[in-house]
C-alpha positions in Angstrom: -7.6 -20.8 -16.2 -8.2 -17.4 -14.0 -7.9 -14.4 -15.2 -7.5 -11.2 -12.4 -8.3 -7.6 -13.8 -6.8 -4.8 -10.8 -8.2 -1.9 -10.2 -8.0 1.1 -7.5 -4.4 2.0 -7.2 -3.3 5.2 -6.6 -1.6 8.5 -4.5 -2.9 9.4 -1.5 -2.0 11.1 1.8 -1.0 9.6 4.6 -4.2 8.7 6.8 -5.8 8.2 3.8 -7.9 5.3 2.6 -8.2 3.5 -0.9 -10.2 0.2 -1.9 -8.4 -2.1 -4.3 -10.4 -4.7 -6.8 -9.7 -7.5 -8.6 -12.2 -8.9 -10.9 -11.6 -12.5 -11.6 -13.1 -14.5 -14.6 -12.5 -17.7 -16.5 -12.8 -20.8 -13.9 -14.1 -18.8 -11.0 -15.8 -22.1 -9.3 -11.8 -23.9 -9.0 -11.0 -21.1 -7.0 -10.0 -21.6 -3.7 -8.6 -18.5 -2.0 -7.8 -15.1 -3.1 -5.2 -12.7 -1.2 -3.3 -9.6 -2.3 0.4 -9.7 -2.1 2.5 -6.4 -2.2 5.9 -5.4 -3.4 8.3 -2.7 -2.4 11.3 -1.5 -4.5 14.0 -3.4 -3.1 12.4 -5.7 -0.9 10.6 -9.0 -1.2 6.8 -9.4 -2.3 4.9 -9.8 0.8 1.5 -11.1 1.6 -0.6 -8.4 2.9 -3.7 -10.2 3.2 -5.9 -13.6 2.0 -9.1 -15.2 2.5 -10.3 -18.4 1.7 -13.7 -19.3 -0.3 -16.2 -19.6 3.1 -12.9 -19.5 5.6 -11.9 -16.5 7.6 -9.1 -13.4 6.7 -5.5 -13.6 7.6 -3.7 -10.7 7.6 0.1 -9.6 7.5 0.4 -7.9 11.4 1.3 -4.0 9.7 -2.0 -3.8 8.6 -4.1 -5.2 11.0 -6.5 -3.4 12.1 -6.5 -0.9 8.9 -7.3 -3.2 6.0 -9.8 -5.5 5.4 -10.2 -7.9 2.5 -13.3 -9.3 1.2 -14.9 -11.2 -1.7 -18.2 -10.7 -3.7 -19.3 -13.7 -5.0 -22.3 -12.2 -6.8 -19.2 -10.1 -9.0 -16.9 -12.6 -8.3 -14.5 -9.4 -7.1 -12.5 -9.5 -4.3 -11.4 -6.0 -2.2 -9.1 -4.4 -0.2 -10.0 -1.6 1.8 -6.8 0.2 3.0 -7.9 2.5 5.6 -5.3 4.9 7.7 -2.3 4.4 5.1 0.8 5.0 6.1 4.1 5.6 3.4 5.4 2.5 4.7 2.3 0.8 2.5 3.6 2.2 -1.0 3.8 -0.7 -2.9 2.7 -2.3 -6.2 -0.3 -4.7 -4.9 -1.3 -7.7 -6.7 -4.2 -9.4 -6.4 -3.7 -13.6 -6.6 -6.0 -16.6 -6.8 -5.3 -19.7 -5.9 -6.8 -23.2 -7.0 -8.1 -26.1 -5.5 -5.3 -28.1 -7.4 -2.6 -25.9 -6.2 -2.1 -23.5 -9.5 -1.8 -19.8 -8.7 -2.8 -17.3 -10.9 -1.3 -13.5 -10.2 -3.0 -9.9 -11.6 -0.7 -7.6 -13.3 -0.3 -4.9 -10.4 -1.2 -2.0 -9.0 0.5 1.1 -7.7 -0.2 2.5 -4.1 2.0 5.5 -3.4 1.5 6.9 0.1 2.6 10.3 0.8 4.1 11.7 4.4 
């Protein structure tokens, strides 16, 4: 079992930047990737961003460029780093880990509202 404590949400300008973090405990070492996911009202949760344990970041194409994800082994934390926001990234981000067998495990949200 994971468990993923969010933090780091918030309102903000546009142009603005915010760092999410999730904190995972619990069976850290079965982990195999993280990623955040966001969700819009009315639209369908998204990934915005994921990197595997020792691999390389993918990103969703909006946000190239302006967010970068990363992990901290020695905290077992992983970030996003939102950087030139735009309202089009208001969202509730979640922060998700995923297994070497295949289970995923999902924090409880966070709210980014983005101001124009």
């Amino acid at each position: 079992q994971v468990q993923l404590v969010e933090s780091g949400g918030g309102l903000v300008q546009a142009g603005g930047s915010l760092r999410l973090s999730c904190a995972a405990s619990g069976s850290i070492f079965s982990i195999m990737a993280m990623g955040w996911y966001r969700q819009a009202p009315g639209k369908q949760r998204e990934l915005v961003a994921a990197i595997p344990r020792g691999g390389s970041a993918n990103y969703l194409q909006s946000v190239k460029g302006r967010f970068t994800i990363s992990i901290h082994n020695a905290n077992n934390t992983v970030y996003l780093q939102m950087n030139n926001l735009k309202p089009e990234d208001t969202a509730v981000y979640y922060c998700t880990a995923r297994e070497y067998l295949g289970d995923d495990y999902w924090g409880q949200g966070t709210q980014v509202t983005v101001s124009s």
